[in-house]
C-alpha positions in Angstrom: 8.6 30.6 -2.2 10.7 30.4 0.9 10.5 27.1 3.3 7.8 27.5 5.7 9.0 25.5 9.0 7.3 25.5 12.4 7.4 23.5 15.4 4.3 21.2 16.0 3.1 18.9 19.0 2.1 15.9 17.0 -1.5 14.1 17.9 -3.6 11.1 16.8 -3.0 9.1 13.5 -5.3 10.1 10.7 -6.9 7.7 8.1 -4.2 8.4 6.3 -1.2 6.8 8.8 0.1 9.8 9.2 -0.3 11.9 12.5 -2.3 14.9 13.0 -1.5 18.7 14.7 -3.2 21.7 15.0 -2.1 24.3 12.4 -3.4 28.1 11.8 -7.0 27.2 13.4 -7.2 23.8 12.2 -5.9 20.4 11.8 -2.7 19.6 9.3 -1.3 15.7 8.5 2.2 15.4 9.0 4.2 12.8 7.6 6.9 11.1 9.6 5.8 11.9 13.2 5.0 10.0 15.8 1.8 10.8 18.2 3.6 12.9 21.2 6.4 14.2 19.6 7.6 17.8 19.1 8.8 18.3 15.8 9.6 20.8 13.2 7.4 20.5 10.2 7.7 21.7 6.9 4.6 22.6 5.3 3.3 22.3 1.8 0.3 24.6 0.8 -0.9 23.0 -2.8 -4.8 23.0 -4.6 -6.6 19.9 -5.1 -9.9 20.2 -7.1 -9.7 24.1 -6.7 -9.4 23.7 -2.7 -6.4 24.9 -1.1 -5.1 22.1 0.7 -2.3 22.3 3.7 0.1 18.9 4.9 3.3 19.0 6.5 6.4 16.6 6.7 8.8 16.5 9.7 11.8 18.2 9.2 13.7 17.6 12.6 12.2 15.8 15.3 12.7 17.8 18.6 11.3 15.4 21.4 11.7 11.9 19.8 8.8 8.8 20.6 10.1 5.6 22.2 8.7 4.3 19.2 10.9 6.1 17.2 13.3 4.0 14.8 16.0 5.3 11.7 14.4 4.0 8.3 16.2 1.3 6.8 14.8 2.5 3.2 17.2 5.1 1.7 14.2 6.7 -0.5 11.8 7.2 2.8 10.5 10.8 3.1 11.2 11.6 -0.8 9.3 8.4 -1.6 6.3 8.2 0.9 5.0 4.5 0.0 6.0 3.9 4.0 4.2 5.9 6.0 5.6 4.2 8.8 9.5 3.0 8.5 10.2 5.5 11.5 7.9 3.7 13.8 9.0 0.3 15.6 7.4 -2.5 14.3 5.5 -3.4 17.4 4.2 0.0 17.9 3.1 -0.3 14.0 1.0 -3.1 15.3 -0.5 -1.2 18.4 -1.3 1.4 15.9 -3.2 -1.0 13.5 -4.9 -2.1 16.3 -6.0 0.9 17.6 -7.5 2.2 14.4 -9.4 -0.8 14.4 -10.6 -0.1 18.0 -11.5 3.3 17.1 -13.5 2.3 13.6 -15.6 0.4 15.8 -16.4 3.1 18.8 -18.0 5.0 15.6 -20.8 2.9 15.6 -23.1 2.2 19.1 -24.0 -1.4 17.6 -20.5 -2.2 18.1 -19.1 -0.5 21.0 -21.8 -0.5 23.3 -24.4 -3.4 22.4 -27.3 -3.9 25.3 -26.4 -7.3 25.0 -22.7 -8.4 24.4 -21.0 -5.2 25.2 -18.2 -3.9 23.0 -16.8 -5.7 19.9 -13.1 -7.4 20.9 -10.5 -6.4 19.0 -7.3 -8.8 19.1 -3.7 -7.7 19.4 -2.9 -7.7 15.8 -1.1 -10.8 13.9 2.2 -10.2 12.7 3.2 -10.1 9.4 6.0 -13.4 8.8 8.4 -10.6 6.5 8.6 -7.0 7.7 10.4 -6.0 4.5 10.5 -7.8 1.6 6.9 -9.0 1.3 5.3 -7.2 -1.4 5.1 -9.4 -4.9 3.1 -6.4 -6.5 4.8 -3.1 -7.6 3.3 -0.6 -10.2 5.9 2.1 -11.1 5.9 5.4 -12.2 7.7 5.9 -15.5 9.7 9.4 -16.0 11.9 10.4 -19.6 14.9 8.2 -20.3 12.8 5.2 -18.6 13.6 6.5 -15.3 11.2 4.0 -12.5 10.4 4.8 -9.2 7.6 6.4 -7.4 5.7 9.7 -6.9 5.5 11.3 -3.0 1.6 12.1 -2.6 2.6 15.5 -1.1 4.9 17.1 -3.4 4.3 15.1 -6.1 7.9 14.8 -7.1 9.0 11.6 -8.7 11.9 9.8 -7.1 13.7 7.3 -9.1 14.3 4.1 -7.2 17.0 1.5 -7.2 15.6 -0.9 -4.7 12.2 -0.7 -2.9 12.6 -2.7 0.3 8.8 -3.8 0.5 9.5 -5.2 -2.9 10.6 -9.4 -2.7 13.6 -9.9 -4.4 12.0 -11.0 -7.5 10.0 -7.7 -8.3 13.6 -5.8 -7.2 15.5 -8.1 -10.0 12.5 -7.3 -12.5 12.9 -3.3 -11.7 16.9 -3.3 -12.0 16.7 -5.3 -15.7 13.7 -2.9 -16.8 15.5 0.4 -15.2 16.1 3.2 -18.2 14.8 0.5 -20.6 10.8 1.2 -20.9 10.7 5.2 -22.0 8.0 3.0 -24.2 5.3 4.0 -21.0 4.4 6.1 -17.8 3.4 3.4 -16.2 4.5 -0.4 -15.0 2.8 -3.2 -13.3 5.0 -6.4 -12.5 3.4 -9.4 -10.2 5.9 -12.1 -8.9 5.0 -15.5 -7.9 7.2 -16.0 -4.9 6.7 -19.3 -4.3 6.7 -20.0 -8.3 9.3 -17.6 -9.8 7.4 -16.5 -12.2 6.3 -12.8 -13.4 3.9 -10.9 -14.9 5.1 -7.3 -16.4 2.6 -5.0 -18.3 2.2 -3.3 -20.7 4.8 -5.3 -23.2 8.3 -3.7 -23.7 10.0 -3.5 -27.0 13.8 -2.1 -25.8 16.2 -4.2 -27.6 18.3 -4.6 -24.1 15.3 -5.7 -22.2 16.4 -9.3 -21.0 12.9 -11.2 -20.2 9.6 -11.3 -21.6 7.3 -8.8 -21.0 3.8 -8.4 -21.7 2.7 -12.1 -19.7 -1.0 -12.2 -19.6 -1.1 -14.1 -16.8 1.5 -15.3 -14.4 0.9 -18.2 -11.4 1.4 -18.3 -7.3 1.3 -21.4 -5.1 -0.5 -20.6 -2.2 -0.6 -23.2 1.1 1.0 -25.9 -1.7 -1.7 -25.4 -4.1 -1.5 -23.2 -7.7 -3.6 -20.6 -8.4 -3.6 -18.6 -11.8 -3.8 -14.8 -11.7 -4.7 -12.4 -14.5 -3.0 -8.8 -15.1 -6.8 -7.7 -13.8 -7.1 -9.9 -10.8 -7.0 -8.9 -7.5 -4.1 -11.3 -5.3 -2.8 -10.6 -2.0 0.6 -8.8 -2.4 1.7 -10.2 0.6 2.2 -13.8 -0.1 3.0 -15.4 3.2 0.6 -13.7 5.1 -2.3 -14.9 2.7 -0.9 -18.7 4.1 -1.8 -17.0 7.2 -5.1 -15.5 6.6 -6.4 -18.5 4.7 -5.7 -20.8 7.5 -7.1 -17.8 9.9 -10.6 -18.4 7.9 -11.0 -21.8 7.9 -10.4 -22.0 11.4 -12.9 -19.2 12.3 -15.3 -20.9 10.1 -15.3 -24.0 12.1 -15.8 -26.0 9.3 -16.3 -30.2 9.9 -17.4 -31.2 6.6 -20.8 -31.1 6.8 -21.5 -27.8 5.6 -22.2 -25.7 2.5 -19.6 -22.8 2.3 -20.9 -19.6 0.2 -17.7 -17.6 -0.7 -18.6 -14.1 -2.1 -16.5 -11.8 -3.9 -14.5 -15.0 -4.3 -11.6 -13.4 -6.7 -9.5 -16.3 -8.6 -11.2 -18.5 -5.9 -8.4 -18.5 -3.5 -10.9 -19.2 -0.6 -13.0 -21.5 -2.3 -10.0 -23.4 -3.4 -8.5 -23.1 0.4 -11.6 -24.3 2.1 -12.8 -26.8 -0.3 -11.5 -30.0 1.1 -12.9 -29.1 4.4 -16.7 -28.7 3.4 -19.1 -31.1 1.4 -19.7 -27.7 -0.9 -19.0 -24.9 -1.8 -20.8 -21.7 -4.1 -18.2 -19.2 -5.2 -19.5 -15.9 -6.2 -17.3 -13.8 -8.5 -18.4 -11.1 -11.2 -15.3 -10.3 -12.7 -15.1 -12.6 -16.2 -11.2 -12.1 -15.7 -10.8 -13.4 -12.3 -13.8 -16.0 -13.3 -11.6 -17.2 -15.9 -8.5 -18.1 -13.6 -10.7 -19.0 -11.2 -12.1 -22.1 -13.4 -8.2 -23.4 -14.0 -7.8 -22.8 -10.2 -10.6 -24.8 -9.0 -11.1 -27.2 -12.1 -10.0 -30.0 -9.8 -12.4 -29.6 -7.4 -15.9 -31.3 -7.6 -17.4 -30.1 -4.5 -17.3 -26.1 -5.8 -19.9 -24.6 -7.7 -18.6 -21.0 -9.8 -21.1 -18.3 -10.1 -20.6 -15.2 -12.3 -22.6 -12.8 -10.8 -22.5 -9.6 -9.0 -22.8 -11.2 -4.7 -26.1 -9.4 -4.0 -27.7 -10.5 -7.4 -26.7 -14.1 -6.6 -27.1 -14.1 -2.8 -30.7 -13.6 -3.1 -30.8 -16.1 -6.2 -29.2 -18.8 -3.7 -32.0 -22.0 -3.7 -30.7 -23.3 -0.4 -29.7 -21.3 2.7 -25.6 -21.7 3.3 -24.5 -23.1 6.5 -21.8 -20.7 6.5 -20.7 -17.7 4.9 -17.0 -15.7 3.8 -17.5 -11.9 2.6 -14.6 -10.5 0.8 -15.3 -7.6 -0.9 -13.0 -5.3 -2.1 -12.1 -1.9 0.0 -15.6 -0.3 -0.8 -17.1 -3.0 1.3 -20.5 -4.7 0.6 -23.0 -3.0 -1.5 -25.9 -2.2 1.0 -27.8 -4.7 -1.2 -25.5 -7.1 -0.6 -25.4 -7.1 3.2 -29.4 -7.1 3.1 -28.9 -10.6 0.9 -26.2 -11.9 3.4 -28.6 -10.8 6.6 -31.3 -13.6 4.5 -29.6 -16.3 3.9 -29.5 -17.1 7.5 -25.8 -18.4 7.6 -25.2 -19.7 11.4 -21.3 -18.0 11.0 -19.8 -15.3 9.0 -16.2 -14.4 8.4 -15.7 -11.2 6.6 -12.7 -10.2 5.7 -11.7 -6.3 5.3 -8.7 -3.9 4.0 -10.6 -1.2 5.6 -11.8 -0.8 9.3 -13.8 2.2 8.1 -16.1 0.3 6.1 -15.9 -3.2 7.7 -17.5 -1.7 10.9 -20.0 -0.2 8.6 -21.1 -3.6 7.8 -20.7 -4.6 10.9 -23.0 -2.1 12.0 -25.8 -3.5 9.6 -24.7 -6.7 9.8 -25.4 -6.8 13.5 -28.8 -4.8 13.2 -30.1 -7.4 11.1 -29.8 -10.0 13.8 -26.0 -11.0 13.9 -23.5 -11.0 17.0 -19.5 -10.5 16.5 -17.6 -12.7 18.1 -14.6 -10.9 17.4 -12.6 -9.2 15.2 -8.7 -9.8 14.3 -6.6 -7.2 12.8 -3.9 -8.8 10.5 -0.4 -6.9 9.0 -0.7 -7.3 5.3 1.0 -4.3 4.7 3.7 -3.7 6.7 5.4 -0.2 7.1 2.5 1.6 5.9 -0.9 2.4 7.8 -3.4 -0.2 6.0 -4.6 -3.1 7.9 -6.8 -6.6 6.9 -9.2 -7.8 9.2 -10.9 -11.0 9.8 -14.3 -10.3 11.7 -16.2 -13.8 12.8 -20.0 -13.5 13.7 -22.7 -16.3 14.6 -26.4 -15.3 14.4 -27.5 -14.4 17.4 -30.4 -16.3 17.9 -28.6 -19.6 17.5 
């Protein structure tokens, strides 16, 4: 099939980081553009679950953004992990910011309450590594052992060297395991920056492999304290921006030592750990066994924190005393509908939740506010920089306080 190229005026971001353009009486994604710019696209036509399905991928930018930087990244384009290595870094945070914004004019509650007006939406925090950050990688695996990634529009694999997201730990991991585990199709390896130690899954047997493999388990200091992880626990990849967001939460909890802390979806128990020596107690709820597990090593010194393995709305409800305050965490779903319904009784004075997904946390927010909360604000945080995803940390008081 020939290359199909034509030029494009690019638009708006999509969910997906990349930015949008009309295209044959609709709207294609294009990867590597910049809202504004003229470009010439190359389009791939493929099916996806018997749909036909159009994207594009600039070829040659025509009229180039301000914003418009040369990747660092040799594998960028062929890769596609960074949607956004040709975008300055503080236009990366505008952009964060302004998905946020527009998550939250989706829902009237939010951006146009009768009494408080619009939700805020802060300029987003930084990231403290722009490259380098990640301390979670999970590689495709081609024949001979070949590791690298596969680009989610032409599905070709591209064997990698170096990924510069990766910390140097996961990048020493990859070039001692590269050609060496034909043994799989896939690899998962966690790094403990401040630690040095790794977890790599599943085991390798190749007789030139020169580490362990197959760890279980591997461990991360977070804010000077050590917290066990599991191959099935969820951990931030982005170690010193957790520092950041922990910190982030205590502070917007307002915590003076007085109070009873309920953290849900509490992980390993990072927060619970975190904000422990700043409240007279604290209820974890967690209800996966795995991350239960660590999480009882990870708190075991702690006598002010109470572990509950249960799913959050099961155990919200079941709660004998109402919490002071309360942190949701839930994973990029968001709550279960349930589970908001059990938050909106407890009758916490102040919420944090915490978010990977503006889509979703202004969902909640939506509810969350309908059953008698007010948001303060809300804080977009870089976890993830060089790609389109975004934490948030939304505080809210009840209103009748």
């Amino acid at each position: 099939m020939p290359e199909e190229l034509v030029e494009l005026v690019l638009g708006p971001t999509a969910v997906s980081g990349d930015a949008t353009a009309v295209f044959e009486d609709g709207t294609i994604e294009v990867f590597g553009g910049i809202p504004g710019e003229r470009a010439l696209v190359r389009i791939h036509r493929y099916r996806k679950r018997k749909r036909e399905m159009v994207a594009g991928m600039v070829a040659q930018v025509l009229d180039a953004s301000p914003h418009r930087v040369t990747p660092p990244c040799p594998f960028y384009g062929p890769c596609s992990g960074c949607q956004w290595q040709h975008i300055s870094y503080e236009h990366q945070l505008a952009l964060k910011r302004e998905a946020v914004q527009r998550a939250v004019a989706e829902h009237p509650e939010l951006a146009n309450h009768p009494v408080t007006g619009a939700v805020h939406v802060e300029d987003t925090i930084p990231s403290p590594d722009q490259l380098g950050y990640r301390n979670h990688a999970r590689f495709t695996v081609r024949s001979e052992g070949r590791m690298g990634f596969v680009n989610r529009i032409t599905h070709r694999f591209v064997e990698v060297e170096k990924c510069l997201l990766m910390s140097e730990g996961v990048n020493d991991i990859l070039a001692k395991l590269q050609r060496r585990v034909a043994e799989t199709t896939q690899l998962s390896v966690r790094y403990g920056i401040n630690t040095n130690e790794w977890l790599i899954q599943p085991s390798m047997k190749h007789p030139e492999i020169p580490m362990p493999t197959g760890q279980t388990h591997y461990r991360e200091r977070l804010s000077g304290r050590a917290f066990r992880i599991a191959s099935p626990s969820f951990f931030q990849v982005n170690t010193a921006q957790a520092e950041v967001l922990g910190e982030l939460v205590r502070k917007r909890l307002d915590l003076n030592g007085t109070e009873t802390v309920v953290d849900a979806y509490a992980g390993v128990g990072t927060f619970a750990a975190l904000l422990a020596p700043h409240a007279k107690r604290v209820i974890a709820i967690e209800e996966s066994s795995a991350a239960v597990r660590d999480a009882s090593i990870n708190i075991g010194d702690l006598e002010n924190i109470e572990f509950v393995e249960a799913k959050t709305e099961e155990a919200l409800f079941g709660l004998e005393h109402p919490p002071d305050v309360l942190v949701l965490d839930p994973p990029r779903a968001g709550c279960h509908p349930d589970a908001v319904k059990a938050a909106i009784e407890t009758g916490a004075k102040r919420l944090v939740y915490v978010s990977c997904d503006p889509l979703t946390l202004t969902r909640d927010l939506a509810l969350l506010v309908a059953g008698g909360y007010r948001v303060e604000q809300i804080e977009p945080l870089d976890m993830f920089p060089q790609t389109h995803h975004v934490e948030c940390v939304a505080t809210l008081e009840l209103a009748n306080r």
